[in-house]
C-alpha positions as a Markdown table, in Angstrom:
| # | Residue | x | y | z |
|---|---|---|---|---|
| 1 | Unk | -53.4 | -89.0 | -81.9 |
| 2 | Unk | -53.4 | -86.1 | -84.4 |
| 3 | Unk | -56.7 | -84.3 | -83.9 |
| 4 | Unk | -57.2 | -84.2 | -87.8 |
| 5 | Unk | -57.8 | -87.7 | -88.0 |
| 6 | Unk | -61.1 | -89.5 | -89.4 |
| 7 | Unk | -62.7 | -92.3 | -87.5 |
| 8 | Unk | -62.4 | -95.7 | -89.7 |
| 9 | Unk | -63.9 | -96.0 | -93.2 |
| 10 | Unk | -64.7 | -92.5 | -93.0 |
| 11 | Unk | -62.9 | -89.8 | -95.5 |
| 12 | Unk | -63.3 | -86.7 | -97.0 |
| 13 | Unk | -64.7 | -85.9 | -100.7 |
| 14 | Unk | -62.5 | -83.9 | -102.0 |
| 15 | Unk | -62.7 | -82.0 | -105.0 |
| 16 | Unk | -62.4 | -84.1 | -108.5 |
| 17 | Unk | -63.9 | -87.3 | -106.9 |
| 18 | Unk | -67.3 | -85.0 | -105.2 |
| 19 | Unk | -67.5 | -83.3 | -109.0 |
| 20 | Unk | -67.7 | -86.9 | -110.3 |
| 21 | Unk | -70.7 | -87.5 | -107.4 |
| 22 | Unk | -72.7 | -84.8 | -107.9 |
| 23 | Unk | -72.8 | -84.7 | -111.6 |
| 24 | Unk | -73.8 | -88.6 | -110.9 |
| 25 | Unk | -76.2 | -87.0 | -109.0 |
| 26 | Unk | -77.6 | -84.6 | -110.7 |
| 27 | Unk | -77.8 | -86.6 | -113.7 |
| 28 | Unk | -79.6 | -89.5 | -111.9 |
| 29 | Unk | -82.4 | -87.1 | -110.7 |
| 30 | Unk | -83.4 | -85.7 | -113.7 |
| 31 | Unk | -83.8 | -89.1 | -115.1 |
| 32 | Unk | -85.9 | -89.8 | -112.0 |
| 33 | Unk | -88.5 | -86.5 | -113.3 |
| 34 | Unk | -88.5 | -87.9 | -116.7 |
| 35 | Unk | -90.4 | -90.9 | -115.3 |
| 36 | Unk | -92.6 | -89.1 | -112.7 |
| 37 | Unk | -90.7 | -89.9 | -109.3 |
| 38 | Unk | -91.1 | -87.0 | -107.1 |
| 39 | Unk | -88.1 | -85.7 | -105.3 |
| 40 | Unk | -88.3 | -86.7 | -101.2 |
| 41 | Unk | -85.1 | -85.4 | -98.4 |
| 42 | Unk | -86.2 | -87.4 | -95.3 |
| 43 | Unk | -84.6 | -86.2 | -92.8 |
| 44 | Unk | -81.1 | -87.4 | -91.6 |
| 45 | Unk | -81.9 | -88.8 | -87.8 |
| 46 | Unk | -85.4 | -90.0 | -86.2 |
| 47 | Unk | -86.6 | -92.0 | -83.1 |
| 48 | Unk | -85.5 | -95.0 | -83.3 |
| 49 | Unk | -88.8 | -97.3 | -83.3 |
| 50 | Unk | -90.1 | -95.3 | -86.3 |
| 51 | Unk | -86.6 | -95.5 | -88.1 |
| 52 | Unk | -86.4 | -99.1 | -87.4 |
| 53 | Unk | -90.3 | -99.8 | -87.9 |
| 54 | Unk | -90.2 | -103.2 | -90.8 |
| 55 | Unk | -86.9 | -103.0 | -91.4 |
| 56 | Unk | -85.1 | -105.8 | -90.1 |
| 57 | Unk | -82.1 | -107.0 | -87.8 |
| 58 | Unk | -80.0 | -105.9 | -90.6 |
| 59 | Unk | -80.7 | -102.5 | -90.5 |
| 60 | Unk | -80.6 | -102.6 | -86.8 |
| 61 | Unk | -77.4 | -103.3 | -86.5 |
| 62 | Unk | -75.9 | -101.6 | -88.5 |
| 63 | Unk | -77.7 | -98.2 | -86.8 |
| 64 | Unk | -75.8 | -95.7 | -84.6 |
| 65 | Unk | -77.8 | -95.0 | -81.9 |
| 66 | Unk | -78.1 | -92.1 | -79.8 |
| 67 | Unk | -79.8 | -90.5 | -76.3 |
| 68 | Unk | -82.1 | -86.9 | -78.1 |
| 69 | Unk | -80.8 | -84.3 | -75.5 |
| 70 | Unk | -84.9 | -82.4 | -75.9 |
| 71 | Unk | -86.7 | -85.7 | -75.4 |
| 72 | Unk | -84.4 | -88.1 | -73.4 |
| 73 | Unk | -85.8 | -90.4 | -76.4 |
| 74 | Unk | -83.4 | -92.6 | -78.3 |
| 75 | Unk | -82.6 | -91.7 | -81.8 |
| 76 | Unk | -81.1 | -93.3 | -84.9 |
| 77 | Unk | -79.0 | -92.3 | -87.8 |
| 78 | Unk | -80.6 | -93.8 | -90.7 |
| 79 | Unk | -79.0 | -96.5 | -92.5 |
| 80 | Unk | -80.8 | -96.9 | -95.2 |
| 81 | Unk | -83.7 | -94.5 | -96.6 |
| 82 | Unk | -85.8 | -96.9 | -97.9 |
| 83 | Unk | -88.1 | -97.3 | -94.5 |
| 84 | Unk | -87.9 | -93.5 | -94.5 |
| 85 | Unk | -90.0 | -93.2 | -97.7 |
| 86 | Unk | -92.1 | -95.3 | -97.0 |
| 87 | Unk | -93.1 | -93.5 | -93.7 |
| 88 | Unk | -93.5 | -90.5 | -95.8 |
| 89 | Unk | -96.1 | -92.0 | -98.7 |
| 90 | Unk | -97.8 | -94.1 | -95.8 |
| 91 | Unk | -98.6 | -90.8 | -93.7 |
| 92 | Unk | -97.7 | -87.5 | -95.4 |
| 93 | Unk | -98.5 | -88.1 | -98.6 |
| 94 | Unk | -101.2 | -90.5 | -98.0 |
| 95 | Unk | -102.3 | -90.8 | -101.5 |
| 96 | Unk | -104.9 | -93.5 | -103.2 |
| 97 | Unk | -103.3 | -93.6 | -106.6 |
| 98 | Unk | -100.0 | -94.9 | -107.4 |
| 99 | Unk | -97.1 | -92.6 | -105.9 |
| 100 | Unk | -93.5 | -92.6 | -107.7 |
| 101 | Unk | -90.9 | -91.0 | -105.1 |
| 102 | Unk | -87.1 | -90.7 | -105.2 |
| 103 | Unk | -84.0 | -89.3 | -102.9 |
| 104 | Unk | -80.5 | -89.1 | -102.3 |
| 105 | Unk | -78.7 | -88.5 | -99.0 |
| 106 | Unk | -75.7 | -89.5 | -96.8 |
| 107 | Unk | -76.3 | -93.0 | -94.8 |
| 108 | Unk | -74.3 | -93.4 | -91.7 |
| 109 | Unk | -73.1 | -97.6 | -91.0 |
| 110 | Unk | -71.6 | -98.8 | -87.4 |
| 111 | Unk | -70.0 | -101.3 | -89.6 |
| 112 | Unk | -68.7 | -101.0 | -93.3 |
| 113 | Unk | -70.6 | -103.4 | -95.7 |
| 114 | Unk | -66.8 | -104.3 | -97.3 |
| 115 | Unk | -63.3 | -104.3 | -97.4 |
| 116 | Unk | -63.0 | -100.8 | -98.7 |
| 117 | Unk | -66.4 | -99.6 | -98.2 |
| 118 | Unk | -67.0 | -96.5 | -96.8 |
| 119 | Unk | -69.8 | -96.5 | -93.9 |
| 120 | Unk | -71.4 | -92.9 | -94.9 |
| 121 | Unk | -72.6 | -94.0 | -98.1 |
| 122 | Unk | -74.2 | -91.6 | -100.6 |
| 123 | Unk | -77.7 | -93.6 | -101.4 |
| 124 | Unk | -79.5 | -92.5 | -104.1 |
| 125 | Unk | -83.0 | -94.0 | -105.3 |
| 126 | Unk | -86.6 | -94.5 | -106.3 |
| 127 | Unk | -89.6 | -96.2 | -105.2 |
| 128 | Unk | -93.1 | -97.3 | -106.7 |
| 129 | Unk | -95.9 | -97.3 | -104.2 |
| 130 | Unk | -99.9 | -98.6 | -104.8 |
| 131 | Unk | -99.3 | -101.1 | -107.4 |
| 132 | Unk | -98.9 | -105.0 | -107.0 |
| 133 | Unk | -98.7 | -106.2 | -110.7 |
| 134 | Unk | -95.6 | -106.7 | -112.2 |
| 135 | Unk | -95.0 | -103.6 | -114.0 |
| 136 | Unk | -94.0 | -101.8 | -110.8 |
| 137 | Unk | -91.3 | -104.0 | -110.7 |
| 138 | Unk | -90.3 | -104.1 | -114.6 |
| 139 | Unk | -89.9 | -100.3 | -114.2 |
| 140 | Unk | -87.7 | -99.9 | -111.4 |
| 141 | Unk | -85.6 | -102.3 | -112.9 |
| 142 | Unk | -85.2 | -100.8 | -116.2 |
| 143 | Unk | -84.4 | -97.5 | -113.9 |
| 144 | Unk | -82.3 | -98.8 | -112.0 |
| 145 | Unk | -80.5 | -100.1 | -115.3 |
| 146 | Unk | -80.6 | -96.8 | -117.3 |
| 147 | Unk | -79.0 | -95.0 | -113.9 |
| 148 | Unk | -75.8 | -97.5 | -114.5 |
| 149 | Unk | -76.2 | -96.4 | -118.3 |
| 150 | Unk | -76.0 | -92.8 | -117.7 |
| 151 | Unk | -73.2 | -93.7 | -115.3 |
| 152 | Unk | -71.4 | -95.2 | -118.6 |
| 153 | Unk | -71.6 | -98.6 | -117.5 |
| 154 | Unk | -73.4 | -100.2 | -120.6 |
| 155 | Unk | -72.0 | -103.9 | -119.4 |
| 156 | Unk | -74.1 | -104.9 | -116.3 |
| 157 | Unk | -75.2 | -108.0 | -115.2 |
| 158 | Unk | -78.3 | -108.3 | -113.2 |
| 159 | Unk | -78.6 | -111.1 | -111.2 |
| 160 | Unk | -82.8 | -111.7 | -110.2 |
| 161 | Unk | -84.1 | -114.3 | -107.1 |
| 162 | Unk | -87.3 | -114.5 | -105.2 |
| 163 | Unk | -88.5 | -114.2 | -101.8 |
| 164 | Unk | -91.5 | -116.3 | -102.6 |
| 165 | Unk | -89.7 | -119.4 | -103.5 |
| 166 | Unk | -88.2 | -119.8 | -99.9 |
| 167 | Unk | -91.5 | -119.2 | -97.8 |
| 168 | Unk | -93.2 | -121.4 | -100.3 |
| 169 | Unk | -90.9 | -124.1 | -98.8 |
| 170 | Unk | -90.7 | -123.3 | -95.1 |
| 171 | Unk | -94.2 | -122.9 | -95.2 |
| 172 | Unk | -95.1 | -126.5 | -95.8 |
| 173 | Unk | -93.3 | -127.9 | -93.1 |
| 174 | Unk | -93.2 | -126.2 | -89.4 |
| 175 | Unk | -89.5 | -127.2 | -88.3 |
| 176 | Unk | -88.7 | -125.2 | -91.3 |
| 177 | Unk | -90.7 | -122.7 | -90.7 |
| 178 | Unk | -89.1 | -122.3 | -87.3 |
| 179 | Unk | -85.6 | -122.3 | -88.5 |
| 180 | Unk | -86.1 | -119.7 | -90.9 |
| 181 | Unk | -83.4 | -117.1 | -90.0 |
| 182 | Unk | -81.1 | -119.7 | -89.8 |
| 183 | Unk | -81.8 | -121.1 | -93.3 |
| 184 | Unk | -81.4 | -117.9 | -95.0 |
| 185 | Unk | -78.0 | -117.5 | -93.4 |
| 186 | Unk | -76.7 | -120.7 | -94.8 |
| 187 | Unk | -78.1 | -120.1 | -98.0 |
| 188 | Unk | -76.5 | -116.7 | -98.3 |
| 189 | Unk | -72.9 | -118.5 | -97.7 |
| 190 | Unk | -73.8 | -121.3 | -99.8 |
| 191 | Unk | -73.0 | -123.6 | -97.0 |
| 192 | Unk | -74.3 | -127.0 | -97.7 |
| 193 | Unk | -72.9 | -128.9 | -95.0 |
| 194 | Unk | -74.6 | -126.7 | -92.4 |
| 195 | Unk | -78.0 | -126.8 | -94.5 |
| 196 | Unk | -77.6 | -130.6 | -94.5 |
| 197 | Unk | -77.3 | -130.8 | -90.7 |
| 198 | Unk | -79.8 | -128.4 | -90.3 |
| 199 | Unk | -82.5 | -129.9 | -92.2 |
| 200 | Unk | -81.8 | -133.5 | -91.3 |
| 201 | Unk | -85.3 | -133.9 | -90.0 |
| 202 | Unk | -87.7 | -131.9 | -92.3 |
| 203 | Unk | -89.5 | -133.9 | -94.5 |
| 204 | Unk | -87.9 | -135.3 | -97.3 |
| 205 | Unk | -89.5 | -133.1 | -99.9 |
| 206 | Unk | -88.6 | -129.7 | -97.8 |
| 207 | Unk | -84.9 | -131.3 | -97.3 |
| 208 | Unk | -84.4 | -131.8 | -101.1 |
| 209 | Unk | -86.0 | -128.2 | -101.9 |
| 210 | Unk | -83.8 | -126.7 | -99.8 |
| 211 | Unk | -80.4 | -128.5 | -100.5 |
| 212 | Unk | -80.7 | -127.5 | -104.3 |
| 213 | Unk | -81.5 | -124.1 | -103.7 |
| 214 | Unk | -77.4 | -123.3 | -103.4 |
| 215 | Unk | -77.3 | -125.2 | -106.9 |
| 216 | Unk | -79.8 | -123.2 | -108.7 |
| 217 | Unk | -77.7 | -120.1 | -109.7 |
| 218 | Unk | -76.6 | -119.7 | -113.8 |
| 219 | Unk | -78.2 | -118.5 | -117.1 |
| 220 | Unk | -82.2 | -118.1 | -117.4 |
| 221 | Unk | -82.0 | -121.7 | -118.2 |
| 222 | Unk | -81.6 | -122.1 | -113.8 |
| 223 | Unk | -85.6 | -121.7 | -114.3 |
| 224 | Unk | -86.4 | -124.6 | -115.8 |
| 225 | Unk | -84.3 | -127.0 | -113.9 |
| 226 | Unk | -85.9 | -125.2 | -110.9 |
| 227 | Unk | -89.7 | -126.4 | -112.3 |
| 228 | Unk | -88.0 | -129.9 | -112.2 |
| 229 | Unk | -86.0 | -129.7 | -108.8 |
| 230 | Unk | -88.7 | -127.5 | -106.5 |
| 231 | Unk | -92.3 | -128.9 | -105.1 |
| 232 | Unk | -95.1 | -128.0 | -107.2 |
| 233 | Unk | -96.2 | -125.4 | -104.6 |
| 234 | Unk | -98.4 | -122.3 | -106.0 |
| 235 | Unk | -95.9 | -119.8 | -104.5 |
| 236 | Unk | -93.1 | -121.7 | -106.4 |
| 237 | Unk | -94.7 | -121.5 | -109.3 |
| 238 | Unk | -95.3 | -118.2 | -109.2 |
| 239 | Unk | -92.4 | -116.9 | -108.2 |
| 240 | Unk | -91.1 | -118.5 | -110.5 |
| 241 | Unk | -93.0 | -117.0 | -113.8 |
| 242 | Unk | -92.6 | -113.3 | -112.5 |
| 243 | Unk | -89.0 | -114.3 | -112.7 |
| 244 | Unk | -88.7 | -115.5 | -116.3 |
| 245 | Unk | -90.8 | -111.8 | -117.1 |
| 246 | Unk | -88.9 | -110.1 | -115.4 |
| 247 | Unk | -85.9 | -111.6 | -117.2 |
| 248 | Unk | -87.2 | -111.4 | -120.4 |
| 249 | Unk | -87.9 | -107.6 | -119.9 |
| 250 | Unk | -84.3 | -107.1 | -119.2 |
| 251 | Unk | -82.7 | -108.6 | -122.2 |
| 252 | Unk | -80.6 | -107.1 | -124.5 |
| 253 | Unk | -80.2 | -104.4 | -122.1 |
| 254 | Unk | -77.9 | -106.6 | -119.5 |
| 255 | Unk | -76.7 | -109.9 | -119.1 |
| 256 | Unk | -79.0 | -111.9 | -117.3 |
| 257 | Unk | -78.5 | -114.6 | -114.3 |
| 258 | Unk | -80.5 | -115.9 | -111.5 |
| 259 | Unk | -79.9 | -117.5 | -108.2 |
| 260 | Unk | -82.6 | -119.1 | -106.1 |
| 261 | Unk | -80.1 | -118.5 | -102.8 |
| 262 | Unk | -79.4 | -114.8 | -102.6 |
| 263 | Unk | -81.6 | -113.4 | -100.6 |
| 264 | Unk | -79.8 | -110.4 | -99.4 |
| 265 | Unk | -82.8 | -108.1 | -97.6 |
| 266 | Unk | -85.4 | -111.5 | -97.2 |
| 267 | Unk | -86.0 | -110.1 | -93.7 |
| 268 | Unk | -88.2 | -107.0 | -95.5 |
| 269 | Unk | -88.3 | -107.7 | -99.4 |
| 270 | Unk | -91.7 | -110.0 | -100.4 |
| 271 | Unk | -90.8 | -110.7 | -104.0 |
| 272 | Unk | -88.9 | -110.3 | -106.9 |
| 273 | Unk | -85.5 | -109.0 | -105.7 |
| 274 | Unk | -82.4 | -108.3 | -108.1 |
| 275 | Unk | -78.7 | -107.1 | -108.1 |
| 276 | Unk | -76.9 | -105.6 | -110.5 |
| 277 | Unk | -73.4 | -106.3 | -111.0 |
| 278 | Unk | -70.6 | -103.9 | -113.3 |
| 279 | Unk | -66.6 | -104.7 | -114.0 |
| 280 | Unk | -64.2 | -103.6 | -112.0 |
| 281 | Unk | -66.6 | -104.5 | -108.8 |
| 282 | Unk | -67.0 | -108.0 | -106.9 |
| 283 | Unk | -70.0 | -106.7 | -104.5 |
| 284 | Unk | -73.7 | -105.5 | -105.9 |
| 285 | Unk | -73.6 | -101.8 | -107.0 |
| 286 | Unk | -77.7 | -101.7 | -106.6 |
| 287 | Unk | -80.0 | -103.7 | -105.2 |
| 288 | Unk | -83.9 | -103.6 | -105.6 |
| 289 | Unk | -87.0 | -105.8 | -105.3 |
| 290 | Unk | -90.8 | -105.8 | -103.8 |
| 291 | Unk | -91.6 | -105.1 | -99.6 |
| 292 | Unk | -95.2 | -104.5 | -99.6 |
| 293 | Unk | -95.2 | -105.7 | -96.0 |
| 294 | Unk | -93.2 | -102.6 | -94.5 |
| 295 | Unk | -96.1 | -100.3 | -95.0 |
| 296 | Unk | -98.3 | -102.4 | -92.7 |
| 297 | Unk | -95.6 | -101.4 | -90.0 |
| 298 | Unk | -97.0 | -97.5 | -90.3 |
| 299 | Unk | -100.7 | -98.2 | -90.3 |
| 300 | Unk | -101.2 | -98.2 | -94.2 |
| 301 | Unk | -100.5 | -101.6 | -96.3 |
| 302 | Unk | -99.3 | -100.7 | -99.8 |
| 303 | Unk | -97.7 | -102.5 | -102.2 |
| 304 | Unk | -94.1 | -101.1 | -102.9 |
| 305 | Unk | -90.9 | -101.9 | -105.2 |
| 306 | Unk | -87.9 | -99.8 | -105.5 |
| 307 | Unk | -84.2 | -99.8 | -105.9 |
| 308 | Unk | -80.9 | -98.2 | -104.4 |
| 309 | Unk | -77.3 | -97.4 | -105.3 |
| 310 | Unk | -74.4 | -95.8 | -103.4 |
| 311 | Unk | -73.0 | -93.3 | -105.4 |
| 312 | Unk | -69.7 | -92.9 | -103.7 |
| 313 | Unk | -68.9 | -96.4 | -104.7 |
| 314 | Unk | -70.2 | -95.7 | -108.3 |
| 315 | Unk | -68.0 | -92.8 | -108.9 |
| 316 | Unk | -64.9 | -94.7 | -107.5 |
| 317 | Unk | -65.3 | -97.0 | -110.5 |
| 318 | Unk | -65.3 | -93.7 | -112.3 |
| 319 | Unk | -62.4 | -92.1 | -114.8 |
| 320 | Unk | -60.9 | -89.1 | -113.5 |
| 321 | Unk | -63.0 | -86.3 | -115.0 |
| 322 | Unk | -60.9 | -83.9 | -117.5 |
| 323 | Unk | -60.3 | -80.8 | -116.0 |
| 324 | Unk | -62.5 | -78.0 | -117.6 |
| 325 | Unk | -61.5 | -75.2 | -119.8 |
| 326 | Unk | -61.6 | -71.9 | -117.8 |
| 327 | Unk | -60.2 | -68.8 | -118.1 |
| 328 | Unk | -57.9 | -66.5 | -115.7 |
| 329 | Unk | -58.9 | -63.0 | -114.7 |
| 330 | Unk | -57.4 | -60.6 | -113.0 |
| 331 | Unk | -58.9 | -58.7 | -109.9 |
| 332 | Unk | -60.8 | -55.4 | -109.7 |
| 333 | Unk | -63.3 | -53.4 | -109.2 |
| 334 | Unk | -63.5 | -51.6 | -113.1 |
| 335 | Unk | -67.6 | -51.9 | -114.1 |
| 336 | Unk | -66.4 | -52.9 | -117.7 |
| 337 | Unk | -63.8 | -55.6 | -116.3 |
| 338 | Unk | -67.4 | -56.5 | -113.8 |
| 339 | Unk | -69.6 | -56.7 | -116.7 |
| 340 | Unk | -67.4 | -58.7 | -118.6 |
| 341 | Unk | -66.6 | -61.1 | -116.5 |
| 342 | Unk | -70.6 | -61.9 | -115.6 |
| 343 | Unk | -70.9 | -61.8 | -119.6 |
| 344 | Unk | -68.6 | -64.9 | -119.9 |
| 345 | Unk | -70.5 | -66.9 | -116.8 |
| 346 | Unk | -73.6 | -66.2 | -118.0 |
| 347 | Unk | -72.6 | -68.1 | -121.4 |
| 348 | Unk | -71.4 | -70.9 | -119.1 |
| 349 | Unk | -67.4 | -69.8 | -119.6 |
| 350 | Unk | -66.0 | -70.6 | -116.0 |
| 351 | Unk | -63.9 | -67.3 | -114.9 |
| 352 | Unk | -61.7 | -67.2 | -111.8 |
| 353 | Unk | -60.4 | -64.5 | -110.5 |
| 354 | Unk | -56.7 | -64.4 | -108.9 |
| 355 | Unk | -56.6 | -62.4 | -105.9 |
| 356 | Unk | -53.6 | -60.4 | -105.4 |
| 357 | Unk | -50.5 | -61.7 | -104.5 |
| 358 | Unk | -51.7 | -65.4 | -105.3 |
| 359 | Unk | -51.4 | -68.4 | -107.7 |
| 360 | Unk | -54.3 | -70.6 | -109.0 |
| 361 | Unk | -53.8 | -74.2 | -107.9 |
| 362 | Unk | -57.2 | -75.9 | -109.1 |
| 363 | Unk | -58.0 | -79.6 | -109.4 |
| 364 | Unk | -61.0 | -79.4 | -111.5 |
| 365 | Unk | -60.2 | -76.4 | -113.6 |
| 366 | Unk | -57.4 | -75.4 | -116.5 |
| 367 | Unk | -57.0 | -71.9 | -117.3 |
| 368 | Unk | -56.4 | -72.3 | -121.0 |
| 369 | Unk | -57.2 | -68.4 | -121.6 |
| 370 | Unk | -57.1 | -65.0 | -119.9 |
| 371 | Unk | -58.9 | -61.9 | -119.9 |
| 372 | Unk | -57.0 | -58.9 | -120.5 |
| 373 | Unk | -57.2 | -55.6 | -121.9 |
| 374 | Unk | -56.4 | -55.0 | -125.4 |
| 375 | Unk | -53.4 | -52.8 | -126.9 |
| 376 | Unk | -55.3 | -49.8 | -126.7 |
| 377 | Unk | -56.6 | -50.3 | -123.2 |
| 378 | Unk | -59.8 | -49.8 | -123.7 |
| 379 | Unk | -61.5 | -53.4 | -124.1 |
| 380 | Unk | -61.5 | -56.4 | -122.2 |
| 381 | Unk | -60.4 | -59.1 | -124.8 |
| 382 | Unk | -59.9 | -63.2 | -124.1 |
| 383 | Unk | -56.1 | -64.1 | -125.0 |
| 384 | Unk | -54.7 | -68.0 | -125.6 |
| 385 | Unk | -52.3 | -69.2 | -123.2 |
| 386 | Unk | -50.1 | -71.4 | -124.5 |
């Protein structure tokens, strides 16, 4: 096998598609400051219990693992960052008021999560920590929306469930309970015929609740038939009103839907979860929601909401960017050619310089001018190229 070859769902970045990324990027970010997140870089590998610590079977799987050559500890590379950051404000930061972070780093998966997904994902994201009320959660949201916006993606759907309404139903009835895992699995397939074996000896109210959870997906409208169809349970009901808020706070701005059954990330998440959907895209491009629990797996309970998005995947769904005007200079070492030439950069022009002997074949850049010497040889003078 050629020694030049990647392993599986693993390729190289190369130079129009990574200019697309980081601008992404960048841009993200420095939406990030304008709301007060503060800027985190966890690092990229970490024993493993600590890496793992709240996050689920998910995130355990999909995990490389590895033997740490000091300690004869094992290791992980980090999946997801979203435990990682939550490590950090439970112990470094270890602040009392509410605490905004955000990040953006490489993620390595043993598996990929799709067809054509890569498994070193770019994540990029932010998080709320300290506060329990819903405005935590309306926030990241509307972030999470205005990072597809900047993106240029001004038709998103955003699709919003709830932890809360599940456990409010296993947790009247202790078969249920039991079966838990296994619920959530058949609920993420939709698969009615195992739920109905499964649940053939819960109570009759648990049975129904469950069965017309895979029904309860649609407009906001899904709400109400939900108050009609679900036990009048407190945690129902109040899962179910932080859901119509949250919904109401995103229209206009997307198209709204809900569905009672996808509970991607139940293992960690504790509330309001959503995914937001753009064309050109079957899967979720971010996902988001509430997991006040994992901080009680680092000694410090805090309430915490956030969002994530892989901006690889984003930027695939991107235009080719134009190439930008530059301009063509030849080599040397003449002060005036020098100062010139750090004139133009300074003012933003992009200059490149041909070494001698060589053509300029650029992806990203169109030499549409050149820098040369006047008639009289004296001044260095931009010239058209046609």
């Amino acid at each position: 096998m050629p020694n030049w070859l990647l392993p599986e769902n693993i390729a190289d970045v190369l130079p129009s598609e990574a200019r697309k990324i980081e601008e992404l990027r960048r841009l993200m970010l420095d939406n990030f400051r304008l709301y007060g997140y503060e800027l985190v870089m966890p690092p990229m590998l970490e024993y493993l219990e600590s890496l793992l610590t709240g996050a689920g079977e998910d995130t355990d799987l999909r995990t490389f693992k590895l033997v740490d050559q000091l300690s004869g500890r094992m290791l992980g590379l980090r999946a997801d960052m979203t435990t990682q950051v939550a490590r950090i404000d439970a112990h470094l930061l270890n602040r009392a008021s509410v605490t905004r972070l955000c990040y953006a780093g490489s993620v390595l998966h043993t598996r990929p999560s799709g067809l054509h997904a890569t498994r070193e994902p770019l994540q990029i994201g932010a998080e709320i920590y300290g506060h329990a009320g819903l405005e935590a959660d309306a926030e990241i949201q509307e972030l999470a929306l205005a990072s597809l916006a900047l993106a240029g993606f001004t038709s998103a759907r955003l699709d919003l469930s709830h932890v809360g309404v599940l456990r409010a139903i296993t947790d009247s009835d202790a078969a249920a309970s039991r079966d838990a895992a296994q619920i959530v699995q058949l609920l993420r397939a939709k698969d009615v015929p195992g739920l109905q074996a499964l649940t053939r000896d819960y109570t009759p109210v648990v049975r129904d609740a469950l069965l017309a959870l895979p029904s309860l997906y649609g407009s906001v409208e899904v709400l109400g038939r939900a108050r009609e169809l679900l036990p009048d349970l407190p945690g129902i009901s109040k899962a179910l009103a932080e859901l119509a808020a949250l919904a109401a706070s995103a229209l206009g701005r997307a198209e709204v839907a809900i569905d009672l059954a996808d509970l991607r990330g139940y293992q960690y998440e504790s509330g309001a979860m959503f995914a937001l959907y753009v064309p050109g895209l079957p899967n979720a491009v971010a996902r988001g929601g509430r997991y006040d629990h994992v901080g009680e797996a680092f000694g410090r309970a805090r309430p915490a909401t956030g969002f994530s998005l892989d901006l690889r995947e984003l930027a695939r769904l991107l235009p080719t960017a134009e190439r930008k005007h530059s301009i063509r200079a030849p080599w040397g070492n003449a002060p005036e050619l020098k100062e010139k030439i750090a004139e133009l950069r300074k003012s933003g022009e992009v200059v490149i310089q041909s070494l001698p002997g060589h053509s300029n074949e650029l992806d990203e850049f169109e030499c549409d001018r050149a820098l040369v010497l006047d008639d009289n040889g004296s001044n260095w003078i931009l010239k058209n190229l046609g």
